[in-house]
N, C-alpha and C positions, 0 to 999 in steps of 0.2 A: 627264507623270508617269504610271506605270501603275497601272491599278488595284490596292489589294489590297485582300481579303477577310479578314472575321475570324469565327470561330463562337464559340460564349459559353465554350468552354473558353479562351479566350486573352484575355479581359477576367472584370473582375469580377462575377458575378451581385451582388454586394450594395452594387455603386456607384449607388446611384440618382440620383445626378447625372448619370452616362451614358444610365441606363435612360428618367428621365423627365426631366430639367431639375431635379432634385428639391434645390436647394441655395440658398444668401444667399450675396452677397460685398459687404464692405462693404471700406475701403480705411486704411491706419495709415500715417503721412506721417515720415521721417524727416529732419531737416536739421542740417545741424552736428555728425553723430556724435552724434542725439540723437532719440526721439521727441518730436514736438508734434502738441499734440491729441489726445493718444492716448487723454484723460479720456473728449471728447467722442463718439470714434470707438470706443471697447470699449462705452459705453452704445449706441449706437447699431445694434451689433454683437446685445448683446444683446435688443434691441426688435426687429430683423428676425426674429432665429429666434423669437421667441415668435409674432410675426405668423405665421411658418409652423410654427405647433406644435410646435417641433423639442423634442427632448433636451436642455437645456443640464446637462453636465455638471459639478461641485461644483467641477472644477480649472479650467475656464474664469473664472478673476479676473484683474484687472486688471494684477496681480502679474504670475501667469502668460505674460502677452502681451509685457508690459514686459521680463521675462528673455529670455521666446524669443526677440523680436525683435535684443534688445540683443545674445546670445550667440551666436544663427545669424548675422545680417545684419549687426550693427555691426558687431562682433568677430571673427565668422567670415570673412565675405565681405568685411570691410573695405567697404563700402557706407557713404558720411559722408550724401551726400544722393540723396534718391530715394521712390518708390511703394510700398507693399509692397500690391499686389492680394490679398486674404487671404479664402479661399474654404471657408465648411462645407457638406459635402452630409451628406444624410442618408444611412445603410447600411439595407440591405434585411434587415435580423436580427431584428425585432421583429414577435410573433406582431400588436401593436396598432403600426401605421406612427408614433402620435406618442411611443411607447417605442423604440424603435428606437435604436441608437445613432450618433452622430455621428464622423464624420473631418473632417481639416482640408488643406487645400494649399492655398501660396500661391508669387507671385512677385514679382519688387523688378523694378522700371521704376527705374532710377540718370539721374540728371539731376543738372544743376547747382545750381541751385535749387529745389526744390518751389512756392515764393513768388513764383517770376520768372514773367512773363509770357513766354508762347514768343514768339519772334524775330518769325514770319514771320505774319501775321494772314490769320484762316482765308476759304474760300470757302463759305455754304454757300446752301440755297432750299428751300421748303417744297415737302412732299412731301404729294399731294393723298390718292393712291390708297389708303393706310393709314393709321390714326390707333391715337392710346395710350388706355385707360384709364383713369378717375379714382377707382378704387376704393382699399381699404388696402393694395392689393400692388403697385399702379403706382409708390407712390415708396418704394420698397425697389428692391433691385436684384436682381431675381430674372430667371429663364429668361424672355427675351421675344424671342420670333421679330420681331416689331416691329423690333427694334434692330438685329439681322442682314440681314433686309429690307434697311431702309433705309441702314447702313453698303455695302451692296455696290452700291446705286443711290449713291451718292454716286461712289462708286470708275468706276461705267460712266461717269458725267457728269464725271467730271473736278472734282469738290468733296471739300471737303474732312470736309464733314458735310453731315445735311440738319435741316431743323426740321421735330419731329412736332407734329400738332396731334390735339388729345382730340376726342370726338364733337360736338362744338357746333363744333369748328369753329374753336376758340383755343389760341394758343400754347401746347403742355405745356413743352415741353424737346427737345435733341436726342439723338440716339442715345446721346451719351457724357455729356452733364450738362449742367446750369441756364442760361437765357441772361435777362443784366440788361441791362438798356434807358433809357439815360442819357441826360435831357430835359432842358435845363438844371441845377436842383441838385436833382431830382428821378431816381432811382434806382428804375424798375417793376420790378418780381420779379415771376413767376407764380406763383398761387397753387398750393398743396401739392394744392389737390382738383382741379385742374385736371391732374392729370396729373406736374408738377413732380415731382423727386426731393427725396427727405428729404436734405440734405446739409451736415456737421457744417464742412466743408471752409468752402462758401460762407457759413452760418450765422457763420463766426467773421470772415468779413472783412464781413458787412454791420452785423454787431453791435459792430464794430471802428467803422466808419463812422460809425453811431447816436450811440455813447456820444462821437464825438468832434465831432461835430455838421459831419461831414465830407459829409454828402448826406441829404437827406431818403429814408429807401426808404419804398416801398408796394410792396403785395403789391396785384396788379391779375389782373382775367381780361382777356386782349388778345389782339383778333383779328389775325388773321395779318397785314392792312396794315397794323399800328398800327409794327410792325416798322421801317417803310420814313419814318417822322416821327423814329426817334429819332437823336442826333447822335452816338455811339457805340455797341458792341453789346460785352460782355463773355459770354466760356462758362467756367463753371468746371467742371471734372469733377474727379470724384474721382478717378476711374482714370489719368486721363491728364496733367491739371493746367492752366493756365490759359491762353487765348488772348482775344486778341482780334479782334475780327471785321470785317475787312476790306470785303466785297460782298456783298451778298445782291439775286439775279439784278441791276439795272442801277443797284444803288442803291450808293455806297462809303460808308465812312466814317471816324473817324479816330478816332484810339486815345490822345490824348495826356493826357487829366484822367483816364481809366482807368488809365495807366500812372502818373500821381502820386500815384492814391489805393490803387492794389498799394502803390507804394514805402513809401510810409507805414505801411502795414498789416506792410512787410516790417520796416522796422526796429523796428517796435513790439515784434518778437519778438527784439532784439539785446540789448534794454534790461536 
């Protein structure tokens, strides 16, 4: 592919998402010709830009998202089930950067399910050479070189993710979302200061779980072999949506009480 070249008359000076990473993307799930979770994903929407001092404009309500979505994406694109990646950067217009005003873009990932586990269960191994964060903007999803890093090392080695670990040395999360670690009826989550994403997505299937007394979860700090004890391995992302995880370097595993307690979870939303 050949180079090109761009000078700032031919991009935006006032997209500061270009200029610095300057933007939150948080993710609105639709299935059925229908938003779900969209309660949990607009609050959550809104706690990211506060975190990054943003603008929130008086027309950003819940309403608002709920039309857009429904009239662009249902209605418009005819899109029944799918992701919609939903992305505000800040604009470069504000003499004070946390005045400034905000833009939005976003894109729909169309899938069969949202709720369905993907087919093919993932490859992935920890990656030693860089670690995430445990601060308030590690589990927001904001500009992290971290996650591009380590997405393109995944891609050299022939995996299909890799797992990041925070400065001590324990499990955060991988490039793309949450991994649960299922020990008999015992369900470990990594904790939120440990690097882990804040995620409304996973948040409703463990609380699904909880209330139905379908797994004990804990939220654990786990070092990178604790990994290699457990008898399935679950990744949720928000962006991308649910797998199960196959091998991690020489260890396999198996997916089938993870795939009964999705099912579960999925019809609970038929009812």
């Amino acid at each position: 592919m050949e180079n090109q070249y761009f000078t700032s008359s031919d991009l935006s000076v006032k997209n500061r998402a270009f200029l610095f990473g300057d933007s939150v993307k948080v993710s609105f799930f639709v299935r059925n010709g229908g938003l779900i979770m969209d309660e949990e994903c607009y609050f959550f929407l809104m706690a990211s830009m506060r975190k990054m001092r943003m603008n929130i404009p008086l027309t950003y309500t819940l309403e608002f998202f709920q039309s857009l979505f429904q009239k662009d994406i249902v209605e418009g694109k005819g899109v029944q089930n799918g992701i919609i990646n939903f992305q505000v950067l800040r604009n470069n217009d504000g003499v004070i950067v946390s005045k400034s005003s905000v833009s939005y873009f976003y894109e729909v990932v169309e899938m069969d399910d949202v709720l369905a586990v993907h087919q093919r269960p993932q490859e992935l191994d920890l990656i030693k050479e860089i670690n995430v964060n445990s601060n308030l903007l590690s589990n927001i999803r904001v500009h992290c070189p971290e996650n591009i890093y380590g997405a393109i090392y995944a891609q050299e080695n022939d995996l299909d993710d890799v797992i990041l670990l925070n400065p001590n040395k324990r499990i955060a999360r991988t490039t793309s979302g949450n991994l649960l670690f299922l020990e008999g009826n015992v369900i470990k989550v990594p904790k939120q200061t440990e690097g882990a994403y804040i995620s409304p997505f996973m948040e409703n299937f463990v609380t699904f779980l909880h209330k139905n007394n379908l797994a004990d979860i804990q939220e654990h700090e786990i070092i990178a072999f604790e990994s290699q004890k457990s008898e399935e391995i679950l990744m949720i992302s928000e962006e991308k949506g649910i797998f199960s995880i196959g091998k991690i370097r020489n260890k396999t595993f198996g997916n089938s009480r993870f795939l009964e307690l999705v099912e579960n979870w999925k019809n609970s939303f038929n009812k």
